[in-house]
Every structure is written in structure tokens, then in C-alpha cells.
BADONU-828973 format. One record per residue (C-alpha): residue in one letter; x, y, z. Coordinates in steps of 0.5 Angstrom, whole numbers, padded with zeros to 4 digits, always signed. Layout:
// BADONU-828973
AXYZ ...
//
This chain:
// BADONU-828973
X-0069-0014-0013 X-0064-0010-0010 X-0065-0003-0006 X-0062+0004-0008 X-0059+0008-0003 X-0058+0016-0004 X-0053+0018+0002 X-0051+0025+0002 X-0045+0027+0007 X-0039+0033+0008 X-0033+0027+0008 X-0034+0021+0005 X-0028+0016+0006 X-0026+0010+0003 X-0023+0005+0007 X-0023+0004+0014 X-0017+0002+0016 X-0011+0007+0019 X-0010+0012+0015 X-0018+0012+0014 X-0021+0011+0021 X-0015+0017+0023 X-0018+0022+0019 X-0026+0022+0021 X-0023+0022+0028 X-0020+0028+0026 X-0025+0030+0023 X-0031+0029+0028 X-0026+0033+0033 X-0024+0038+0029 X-0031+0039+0026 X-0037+0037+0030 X-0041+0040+0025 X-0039+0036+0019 X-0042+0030+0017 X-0036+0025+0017 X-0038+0016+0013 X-0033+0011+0012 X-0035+0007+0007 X-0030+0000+0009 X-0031-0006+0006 X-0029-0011+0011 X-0030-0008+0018 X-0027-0002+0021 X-0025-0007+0027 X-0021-0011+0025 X-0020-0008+0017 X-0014-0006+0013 X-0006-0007+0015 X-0007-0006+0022 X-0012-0013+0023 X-0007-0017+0026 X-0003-0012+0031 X+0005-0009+0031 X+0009-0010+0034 X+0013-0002+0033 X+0012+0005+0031 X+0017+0004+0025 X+0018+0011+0024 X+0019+0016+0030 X+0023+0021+0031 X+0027+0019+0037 X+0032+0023+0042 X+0038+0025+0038 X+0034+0025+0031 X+0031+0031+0028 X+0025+0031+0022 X+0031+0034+0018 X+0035+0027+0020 X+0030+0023+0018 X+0029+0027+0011 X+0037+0025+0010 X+0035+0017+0011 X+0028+0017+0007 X+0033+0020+0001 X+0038+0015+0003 X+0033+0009+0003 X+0030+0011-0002 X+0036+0011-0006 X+0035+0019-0010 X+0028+0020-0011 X+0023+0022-0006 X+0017+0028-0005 X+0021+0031+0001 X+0015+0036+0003 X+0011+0030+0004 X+0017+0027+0008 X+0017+0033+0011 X+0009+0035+0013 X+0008+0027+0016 X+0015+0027+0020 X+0013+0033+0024 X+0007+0029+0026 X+0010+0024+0029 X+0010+0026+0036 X+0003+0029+0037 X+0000+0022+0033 X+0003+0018+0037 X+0002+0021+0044 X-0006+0021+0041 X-0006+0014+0040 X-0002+0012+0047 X-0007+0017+0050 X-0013+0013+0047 X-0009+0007+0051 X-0004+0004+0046 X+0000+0000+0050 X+0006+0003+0048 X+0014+0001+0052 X+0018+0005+0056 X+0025+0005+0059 X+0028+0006+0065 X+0027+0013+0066 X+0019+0013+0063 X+0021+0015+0055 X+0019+0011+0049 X+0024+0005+0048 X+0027+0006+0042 X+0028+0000+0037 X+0033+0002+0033 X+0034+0009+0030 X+0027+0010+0028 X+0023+0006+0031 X+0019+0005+0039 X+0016-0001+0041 X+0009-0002+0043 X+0004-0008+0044 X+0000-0007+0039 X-0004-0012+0037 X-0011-0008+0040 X-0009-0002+0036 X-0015-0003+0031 X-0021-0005+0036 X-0019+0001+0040 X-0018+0006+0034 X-0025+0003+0031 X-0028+0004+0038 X-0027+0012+0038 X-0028+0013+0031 X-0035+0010+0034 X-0035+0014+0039 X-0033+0021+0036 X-0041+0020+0033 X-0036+0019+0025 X-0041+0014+0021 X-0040+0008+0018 X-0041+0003+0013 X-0038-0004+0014 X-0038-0009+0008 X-0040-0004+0003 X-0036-0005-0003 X-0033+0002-0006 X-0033+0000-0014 X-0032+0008-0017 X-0031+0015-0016 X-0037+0020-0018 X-0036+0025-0023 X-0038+0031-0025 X-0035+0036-0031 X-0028+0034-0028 X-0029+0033-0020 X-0030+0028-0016 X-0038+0028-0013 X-0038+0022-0009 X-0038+0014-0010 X-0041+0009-0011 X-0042+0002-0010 X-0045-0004-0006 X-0047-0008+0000 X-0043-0014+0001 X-0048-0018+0005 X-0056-0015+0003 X-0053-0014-0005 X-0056-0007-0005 X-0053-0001-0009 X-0050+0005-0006 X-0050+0013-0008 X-0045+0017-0004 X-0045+0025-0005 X-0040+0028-0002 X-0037+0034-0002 X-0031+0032+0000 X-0027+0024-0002 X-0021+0022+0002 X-0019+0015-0001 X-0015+0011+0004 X-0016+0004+0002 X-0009+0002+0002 X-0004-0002-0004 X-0004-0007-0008 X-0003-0014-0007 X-0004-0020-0011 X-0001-0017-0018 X+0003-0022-0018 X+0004-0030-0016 X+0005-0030-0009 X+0011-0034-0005 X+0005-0040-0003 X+0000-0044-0007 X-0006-0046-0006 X-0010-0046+0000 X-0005-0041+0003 X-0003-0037-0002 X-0006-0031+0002 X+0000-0032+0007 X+0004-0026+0006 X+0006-0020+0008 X+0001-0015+0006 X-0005-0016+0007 X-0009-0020+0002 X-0015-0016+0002 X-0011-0010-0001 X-0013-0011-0008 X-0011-0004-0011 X-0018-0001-0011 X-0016+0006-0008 X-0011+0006-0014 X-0016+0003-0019 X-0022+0009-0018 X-0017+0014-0019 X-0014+0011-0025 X-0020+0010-0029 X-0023+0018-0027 X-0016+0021-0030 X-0012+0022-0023 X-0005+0023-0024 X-0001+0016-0021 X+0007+0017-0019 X+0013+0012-0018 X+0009+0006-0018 X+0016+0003-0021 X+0018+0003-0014 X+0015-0003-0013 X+0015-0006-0005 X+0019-0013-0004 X+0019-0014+0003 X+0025-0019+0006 X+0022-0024+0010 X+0021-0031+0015 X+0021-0037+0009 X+0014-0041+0010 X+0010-0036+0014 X+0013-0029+0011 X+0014-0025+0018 X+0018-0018+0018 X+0025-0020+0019 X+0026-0012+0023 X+0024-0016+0028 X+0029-0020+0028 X+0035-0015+0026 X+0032-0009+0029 X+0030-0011+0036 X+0034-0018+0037 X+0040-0016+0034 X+0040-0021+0028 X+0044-0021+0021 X+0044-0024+0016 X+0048-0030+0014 X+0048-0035+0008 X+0050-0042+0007 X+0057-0041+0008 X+0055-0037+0016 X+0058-0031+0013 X+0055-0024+0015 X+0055-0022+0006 X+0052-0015+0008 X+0058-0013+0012 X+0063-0018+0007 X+0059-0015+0000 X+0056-0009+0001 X+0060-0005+0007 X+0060+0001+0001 X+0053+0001+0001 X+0052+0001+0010 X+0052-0007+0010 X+0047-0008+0015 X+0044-0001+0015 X+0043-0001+0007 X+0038+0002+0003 X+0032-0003+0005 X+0032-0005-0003 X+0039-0007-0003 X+0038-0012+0003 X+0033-0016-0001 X+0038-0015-0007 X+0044-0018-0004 X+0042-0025-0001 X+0038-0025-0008 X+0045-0025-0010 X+0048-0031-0005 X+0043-0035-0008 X+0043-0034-0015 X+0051-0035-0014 X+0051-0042-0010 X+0052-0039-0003 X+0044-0040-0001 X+0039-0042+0003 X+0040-0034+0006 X+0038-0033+0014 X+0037-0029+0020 X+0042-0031+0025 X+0038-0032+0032 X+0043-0037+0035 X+0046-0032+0039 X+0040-0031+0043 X+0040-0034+0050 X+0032-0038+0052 X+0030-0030+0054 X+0031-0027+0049 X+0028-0033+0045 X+0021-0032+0050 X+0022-0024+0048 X+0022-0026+0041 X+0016-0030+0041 X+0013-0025+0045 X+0014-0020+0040 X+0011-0024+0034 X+0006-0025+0038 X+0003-0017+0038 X+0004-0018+0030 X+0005-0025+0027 X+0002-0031+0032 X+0002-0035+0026 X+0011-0035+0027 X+0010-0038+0034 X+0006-0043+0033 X+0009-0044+0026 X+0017-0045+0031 X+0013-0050+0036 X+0010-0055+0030 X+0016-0056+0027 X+0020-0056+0033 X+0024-0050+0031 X+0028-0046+0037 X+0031-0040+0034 X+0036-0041+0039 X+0039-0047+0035 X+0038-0046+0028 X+0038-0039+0024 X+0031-0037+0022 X+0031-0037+0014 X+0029-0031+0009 X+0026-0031+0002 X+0023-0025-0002 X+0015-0024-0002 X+0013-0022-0009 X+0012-0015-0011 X+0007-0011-0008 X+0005-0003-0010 X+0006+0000-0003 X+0006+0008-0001 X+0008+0008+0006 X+0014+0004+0005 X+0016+0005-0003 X+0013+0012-0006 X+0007+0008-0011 X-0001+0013-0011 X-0004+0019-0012 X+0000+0025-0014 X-0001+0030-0009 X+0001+0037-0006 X+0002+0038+0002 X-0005+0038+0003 X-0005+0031+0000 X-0010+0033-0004 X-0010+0030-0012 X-0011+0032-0019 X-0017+0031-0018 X-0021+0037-0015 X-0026+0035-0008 X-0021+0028-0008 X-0016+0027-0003 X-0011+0022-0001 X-0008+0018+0005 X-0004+0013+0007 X-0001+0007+0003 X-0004+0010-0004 X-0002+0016-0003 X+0005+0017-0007 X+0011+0021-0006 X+0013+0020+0001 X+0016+0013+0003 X+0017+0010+0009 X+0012+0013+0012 X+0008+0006+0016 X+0004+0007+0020 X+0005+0013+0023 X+0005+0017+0017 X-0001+0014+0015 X-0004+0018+0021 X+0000+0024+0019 X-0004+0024+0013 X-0010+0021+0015 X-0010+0028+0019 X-0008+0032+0013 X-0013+0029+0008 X-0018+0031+0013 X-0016+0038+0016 X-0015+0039+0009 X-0022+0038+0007 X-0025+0042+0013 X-0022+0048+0011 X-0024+0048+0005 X-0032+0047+0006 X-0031+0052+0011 X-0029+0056+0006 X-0033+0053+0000 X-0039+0052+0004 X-0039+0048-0003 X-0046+0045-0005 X-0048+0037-0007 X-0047+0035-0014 X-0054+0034-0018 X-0052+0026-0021 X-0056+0025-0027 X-0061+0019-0027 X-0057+0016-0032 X-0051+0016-0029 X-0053+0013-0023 X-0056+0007-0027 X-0050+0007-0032 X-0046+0005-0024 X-0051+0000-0022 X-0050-0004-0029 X-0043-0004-0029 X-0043-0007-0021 X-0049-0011-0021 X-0050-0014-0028 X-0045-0019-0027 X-0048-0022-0021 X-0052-0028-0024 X-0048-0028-0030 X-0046-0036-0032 X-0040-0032-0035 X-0034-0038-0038 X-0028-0035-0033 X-0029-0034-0026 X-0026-0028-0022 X-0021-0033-0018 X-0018-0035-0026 X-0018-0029-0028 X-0013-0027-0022 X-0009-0033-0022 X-0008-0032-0030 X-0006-0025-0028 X-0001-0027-0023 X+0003-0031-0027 X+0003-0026-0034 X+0005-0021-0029 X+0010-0027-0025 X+0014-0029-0031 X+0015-0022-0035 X+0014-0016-0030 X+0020-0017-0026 X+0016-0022-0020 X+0019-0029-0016 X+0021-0032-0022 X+0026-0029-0025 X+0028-0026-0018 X+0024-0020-0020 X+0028-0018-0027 X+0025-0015-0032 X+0027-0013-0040 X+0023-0009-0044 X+0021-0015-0049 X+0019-0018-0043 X+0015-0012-0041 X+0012-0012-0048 X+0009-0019-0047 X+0007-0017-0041 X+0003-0011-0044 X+0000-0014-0049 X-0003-0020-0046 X-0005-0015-0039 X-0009-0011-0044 X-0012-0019-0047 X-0015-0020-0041 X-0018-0013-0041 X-0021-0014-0046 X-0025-0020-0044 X-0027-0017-0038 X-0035-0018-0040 X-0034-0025-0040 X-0034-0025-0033 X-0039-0027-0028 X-0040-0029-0021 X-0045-0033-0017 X-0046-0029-0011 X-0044-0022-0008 X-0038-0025-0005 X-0035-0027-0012 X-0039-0020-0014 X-0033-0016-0010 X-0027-0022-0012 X-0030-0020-0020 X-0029-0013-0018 X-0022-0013-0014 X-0020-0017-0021 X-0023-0011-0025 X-0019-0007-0021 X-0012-0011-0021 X-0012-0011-0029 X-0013-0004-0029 X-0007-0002-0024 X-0002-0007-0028 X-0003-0004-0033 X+0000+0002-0030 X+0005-0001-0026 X+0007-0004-0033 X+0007+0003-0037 X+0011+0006-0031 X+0017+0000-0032 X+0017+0001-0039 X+0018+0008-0038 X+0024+0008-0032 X+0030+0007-0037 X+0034+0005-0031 X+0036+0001-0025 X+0034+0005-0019 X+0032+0001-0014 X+0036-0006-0015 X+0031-0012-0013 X+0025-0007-0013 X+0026-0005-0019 X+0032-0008-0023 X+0033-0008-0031 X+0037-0012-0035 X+0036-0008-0040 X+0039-0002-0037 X+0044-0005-0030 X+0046+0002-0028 X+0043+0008-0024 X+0043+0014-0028 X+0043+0021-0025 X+0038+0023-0031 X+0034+0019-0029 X+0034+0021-0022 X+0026+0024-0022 X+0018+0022-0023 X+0015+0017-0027 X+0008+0020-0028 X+0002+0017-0031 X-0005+0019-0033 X-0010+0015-0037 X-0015+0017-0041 X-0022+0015-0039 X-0025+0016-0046 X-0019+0012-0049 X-0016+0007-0043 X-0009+0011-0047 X-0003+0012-0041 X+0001+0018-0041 X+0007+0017-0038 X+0010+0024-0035 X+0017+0025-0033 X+0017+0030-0026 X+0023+0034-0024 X+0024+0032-0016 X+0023+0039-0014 X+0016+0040-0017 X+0008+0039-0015 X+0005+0038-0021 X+0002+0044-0023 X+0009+0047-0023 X+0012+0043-0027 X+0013+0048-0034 X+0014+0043-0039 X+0014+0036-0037 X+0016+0031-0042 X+0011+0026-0044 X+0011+0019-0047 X+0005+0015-0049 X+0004+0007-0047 X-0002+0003-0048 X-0007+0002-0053 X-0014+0005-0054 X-0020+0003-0052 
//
């Protein structure tokens, strides 16, 4: 039989990884006082975007730039819509986040004359590949407490507030009560909604991390938080076979983008739009294009390098993407010799580099009192990265201490009621000889999601007969959720991350019903509805009803946070429950 643990704290933090391990550094640092806990499913050392290394800072302020430039290029890219005081509040952080980290040893590359090296117009290059090790190592030290592979399930409420959290151990199967009097959510994404460019036994080769099931996204959902933009999907341009960032490339070794013919089309086709220097979603949408009209297969053209360089790149790789270089050296690739070919991933749900999370004010606080967001599941504020995820990770947390300082706010009393309503709905299905296993359920799921919400097969085009299908048969699989059961704690965490994928679909489907327009062709493409329209330049918003599981759907102007927005439209999707 299974134990219960009662843990009660100042700032619980869900998730370990950038966003997460910055905030309770913050925290302890800035109040030795408070009791910090991350709550981290897999391990704070190696956990979340980050494991695998980067080989750049993708957003940094460099000479000649401004923050004021950098909000002009996030509004270019992001073709219209962003939360510029978001935008704002992050960038102007930059700096002093990155001279925190190189202070805490990350190697990061210099020039001649000892500045930063640029990469391109808003990059620095780095060796990164300990930056995780080395930021999980003064987490320890600042004396923040954690709990390594235990799997956050829901939020805690009480009248409207967030509480605390609630979930299980990953290797002693125990059940966890968190009270806290502050929560700040920083579980990253959504990845695995839909069917991924590899089958089988690699299909987690792709380029968000596959251990960013939505979960962050998922609990807010379920207690009634306001989500925004997760129409705004993320669909990176990446190396085929190994899905390897193509910035690298272009960014740091000068590579364009050629089709079949060795023509650069972005220059060719798209000089209106910046060639090159397009809207992100633009340079996935055009060789898209080349494709579907017959002038594919789509490549980086590295054969401009000279051995050197080729050395340079592999070493680039190496801080981020080992598998690319061993990849080249098995199959007898030179990059020299022959262009590097390039394929779009499937859609993930991205707050740093598309705008899909919470609705949150400049606090990074959400609609729901006592709960904060940082990170990749927080919306508004695009190509944030990794800097960014620190910029909010500071926020959320200087945003909190504040507020206990002021508050001296107490613990909430949790009914005995609730607490064992939580254990059931965790722990009932382990042991359970359910007839569908999680991996099928998540495999039905992605293909639904793949053939009628806009993923690989229909190069992410979408109507909305197709997107009613969707609907219909995501909110099938919801209702069969009691049939699922898992025969170790292992499969318990897979039957969670499935429970939570569906929930975040729905709301994904609701939110590209909704947007009656094209936005972001290849991110977001309506057959239906081909063109930009300025009207449409705004949030889509949603909020479910925890009694009913019924979306709202909220349209926001640009200039307002949510409660000052006098009278938002509403639309209503999705069937009670």
C-alpha cells in the first residue's frame, strides 16, 4: 500500500527545467527565508528542453540592437499578434540573465575584442552542453528543495485558488499533497499531439523534447485558467532523419535554403516577405511549397564550406544535436559534398518560440489567483527561448515573494475529501486490466490529430469540416478515459500524459476552429479561410468549465490583459460533460 505525503512549502514549482530550476535560484537568493520545492518528473540534472545542451542563446540584445528593436522583429515574426509588454519585460532581462549564467561558469564564446560573439542578429554562441548540470548544481546549493521523479497530476483548489498540487512518486508509487502558498507552473510544451515525422521505435526523435507531454498546459485547463494562442502552433524546419536545428546552419555557417533545381526560392519567391530573413513560419511554409509543387526534395546548402568549417559544424552540433554528427559519419555524409535536406517536424504547442500558455499579466501571474506561469507554458510573448524562460523564471518568482512578503498569506486547509478524490483519480488505474493501454490511446490520438487538425499529412492544412471530425472523435477518446489502466508506475505516468494530451487537443481544436483566418501560413493555414485578416489581428482565448468540460472561447483585443478587456466577444465549442 501506497504512503501519503503531506509536504507544505512557500513556492512549489512545477517543473525542473529552465524556466523552473531559474526561478527557485531566484527565489532562494532573493528570499533565504522562504521555503522554495521543485516538483520535477524526471531529474533536475538532465530534465526538460535543456538536457541535451545548446549550442546558442537565441534571443540577446546585441550591439546596435535595442529591446525597443527587438519588439519590432517579435512583432514581424510573429506576423501581427504578440503581448508586447510581455515581450518587453523579458528582453530587458536578457543581459543580466546571461551574465548570471556565464558567472555560474557557462562557457560562453568571445570575439577578438572579449564581447559576446554574435550569431546572427539576435543570437550569442555558447558551449552549452553542461548548461543543465551546472544550473541543477546551484539550485542545490541555494539550499532550494527538490523532488526528483515525482509526477505532478493536478493543481489543488480551494473557492477559485490554487492551493498547492498533487501527485505521485515515479519510483516508490506514493502519493504526494503539496501545499503551497504560492505555485509557479514551468513544465514546458506540448509534444506528441500528433503523429511525429519517425515511426516506431524512434518516433521520440524529434525536435521538442518528448518528455513535454502538456501537463503544465493540462492542469490549468482542467481548474479553469484562461489559455491563449494555442492556434499558434510551433512547426520547426529541420535536418531530415535526425530533426537537428536548421539555425545552426543558416545562422552560424551561412547556409540557404535550395530546392531540387539549386535554387535559393526564398530569395526567388519570397524577397517580398525578407527571403531569408522571413517570418519563421514563412521559411517552413515555402519549401512546403517547392515540395507540393514538384521542385523537391528542400536542402541547406553547406557545400560552400571549406573542411574547417565542416569541423566547425560538427563541433556546433556536438554541444546540442550529438546524434547529427554521428548520424553524417554512419551513412558517409560530408556536408562539404552534398546539401543537408530538411523536412518540417509536426506541430508542437511552444510558448517561447510561437505564444500557445497561460494568459498572464507582466507578473506572469494567471487568472487563477496564488498561480504563476513561466516559460514555454506561458503565452503571449514569442521567441523568447531559453533566455526568455529565464527572464520569466525570475519574474514568477520575484513576483511571488512579493506577495507573500506582503500577504503573509496562510496555508489552505484541504478537506480529507479532496485529498482522497486526487489519490483515486492518480492512483486507481494502476493494476487496472483496462482493454486500451496508454501507448494505444496516444497512438489513436495522433493520428486523429495528424489526418484532420493540420499535421504532416496534409502539410498542416486544415478546414473546418475536418477540424469538426477532429473534435467529435477527440471528445470520444475523452469519454473512454475510465477504460484505461497501467500495469506499473512507469505506464501510470504514460496513462497521465495521454489524459492530459487529449485535454490539451481539445483546446488546441477549439482555439483552430475559432481563428477564422490564415495567420501564420504553415503554422496555421486555413484552407477555408486563405487570407490574413486585419480584423482578426487579436487573441483567441479559451476557458473550460471544470464542472462541464464546455470551452469558451474569448477573442482579446492586442493591447489588453484580461481584466481589461471591457467586453470580449465569446464563443462557446465543445460538448458538456
Amino acid at each position: 500500500m501506497s504512503q501519503t505525503h503531506f509536504i507544505d512549502t512557500d513556492i512549489a514549482i512545477i517543473g525542473g527545467g529552465t524556466a523552473g530550476c531559474y526561478a527557485a535560484l531566484t527565489a532562494r537568493r532573493q528570499a533565504p527565508e522562504l521555503d522554495v520545492l521543485i516538483l520535477e518528473k524526471a531529474h533536475i540534472d538532465r530534465s526538460g528542453c535543456l538536457a541535451g545542451g545548446m549550442n546558442a542563446i537565441n534571443a540577446y540584445i546585441n550591439p546596435g540592437e535595442t529591446v525597443d528593436t527587438f519588439v519590432d522583429y517579435v512583432r514581424f515574426d510573429a506576423m501581427g499578434v504578440l503581448r508586447e509588454d510581455l515581450v518587453r519585460t523579458q528582453a530587458a532581462l536578457f543581459a543580466e540573465v546571461v551574465r548570471d549564467l556565464e558567472q555560474m561558469g557557462l562557457p560562453i564564446v568571445k570575439d577578438g575584442n572579449g564581447q559576446y560573439a554574435p550569431r546572427g542578429r539576435w543570437n550569442i554562441k555558447i558551449h552549452g552542453e553542461s548548461l543543465k548540470p551546472l544550473l541543477a548544481g546551484k539550485v542545490r546549493e541555494s539550499g532550494a528543495s527538490v523532488l526528483n521523479r515525482v509526477v505532478v497530476t493536478n493543481l489543488l483548489m480551494d473557492g477559485g485558488r490554487v492551493a498547492g498540487v498533487v501527485g505521485f512518486g515515479l519510483r516508490d508509487g506514493d502519493f504526494y499533497v503539496v501545499r503551497s502558498k504560492k505555485t509557479i507552473v514551468a513544465t514546458g510544451g506540448a509534444s506528441g499531439l500528433y503523429r511525429p515525422n519517425n515511426e516506431g521505435a524512434a518516433r521520440h526523435k524529434m525536435w521538442y523534447s518528448p518528455f513535454n507531454t502538456g501537463a503544465g498546459y493540462a492542469i490549468g485547463i482542467r481548474a479553469g485558467a484562461e489559455m491563449t494562442s494555442f492556434e499558434h502552433r510551433f512547426i520547426a524546419l529541420r535536418t531530415k532523419e535526425t530533426i537537428a536545428p536548421t539555425g545552426t546552419l543558416a545562422l552560424g555557417f551561412g547556409s540557404p535554403q535550395v530546392n531540387a533545381l539549386g535554387e535559393e526560392f526564398m530569395k526567388l519567391r519570397w524577397s517580398h516577405m525578407g527571403g531569408e530573413g522571413a517570418p519563421t513560419p514563412i521559411r517552413l511554409y515555402a519549401p512546403m511549397q517547392e515540395i507540393a509543387e514538384g521542385r523537391g526534395p528542400c536542402y541547406m546548402d553547406t557545400r560552400h564550406l571549406s573542411p574547417e568549417r565542416v569541423r566547425s559544424l560538427k563541433e556546433a552540433y556536438l554541444d546540442m544535436y550529438p546524434n547529427t554528427v554521428l548520424y553524417w559519419g554512419a551513412n558517409g555524409i560530408d556536408p562539404a559534398r552534398e546539401p543537408i535536406e530538411i523536412c518540417g517536424t509536426e506541430p508542437y504547442l511552444v510558448g517561447g518560440h510561437c505564444q500557445a500558455g497561460y494568459w498572464v499579466d507582466v507578473d506572469r501571474r494567471t487568472s487563477l489567483p496564488n498561480l504563476l506561469a513561466a516559460g514555454d507554458v506561458a503565452g503571449g510573448a514569442p521567441y523568447k527561448f531559453v533566455s526568455g524562460c529565464f527572464a520569466e523564471g525570475r519574474i514568477a518568482a520575484e513576483t511571488s515573494i512579493r506577495e507573500i512578503r506582503g500577504e503573509q498569506p496562510e496555508l489552505s486547509v484541504i478537506p480529507e475529501e479532496v485529498v482522497a478524490s486526487e489519490r483515486g483519480r492518480t492512483l486507481d488505474p494502476l493494476d487496472f486490466p483496462g482493454p486500451v493501454t496508454p501507448e494505444e490511446m496516444e497512438e489513436r490520438l495522433q493520428k486523429v490529430m495528424d489526418e484532420y487538425a493540420g499535421g504532416i499529412r496534409t502539410q498542416y492544412a486544415m478546414n473546418e469540416a475536418a477540424l469538426r471530425v477532429a473534435e467529435r472523435k477527440v471528445e470520444v477518446m475523452r469519454s473512454e478515459l475510465p477504460v484505461l489502466g497501467a500495469s506499473d508506475l512507469h505506464g501510470l505516468m504514460n496513462l497521465h500524459e495521454v489524459v492530459d494530451r487529449i485535454d490539451v487537443a481539445r483546446v488546441l481544436i477549439a482555439h483552430l476552429i475559432a481563428r477564422r483566418e490564415t495567420r501564420w501560413p504553415g503554422f496555421q493555414t486555413r484552407l477555408d479561410f486563405p487570407e490574413t485578416r486585419e480584423e482578426w489581428r487579436l487573441f483567441v482565448n479559451s476557458v473550460m468549465d471544470p464542472s462541464t468540460g464546455e470551452i469558451r472561447i474569448v477573442l482579446r483585443p492586442l493591447d489588453s490583459f484580461s481584466e481589461t478587456a471591457e467586453h470580449p466577444e465569446e464563443v462557446s465549442f465543445g460538448h458538456s460533460h
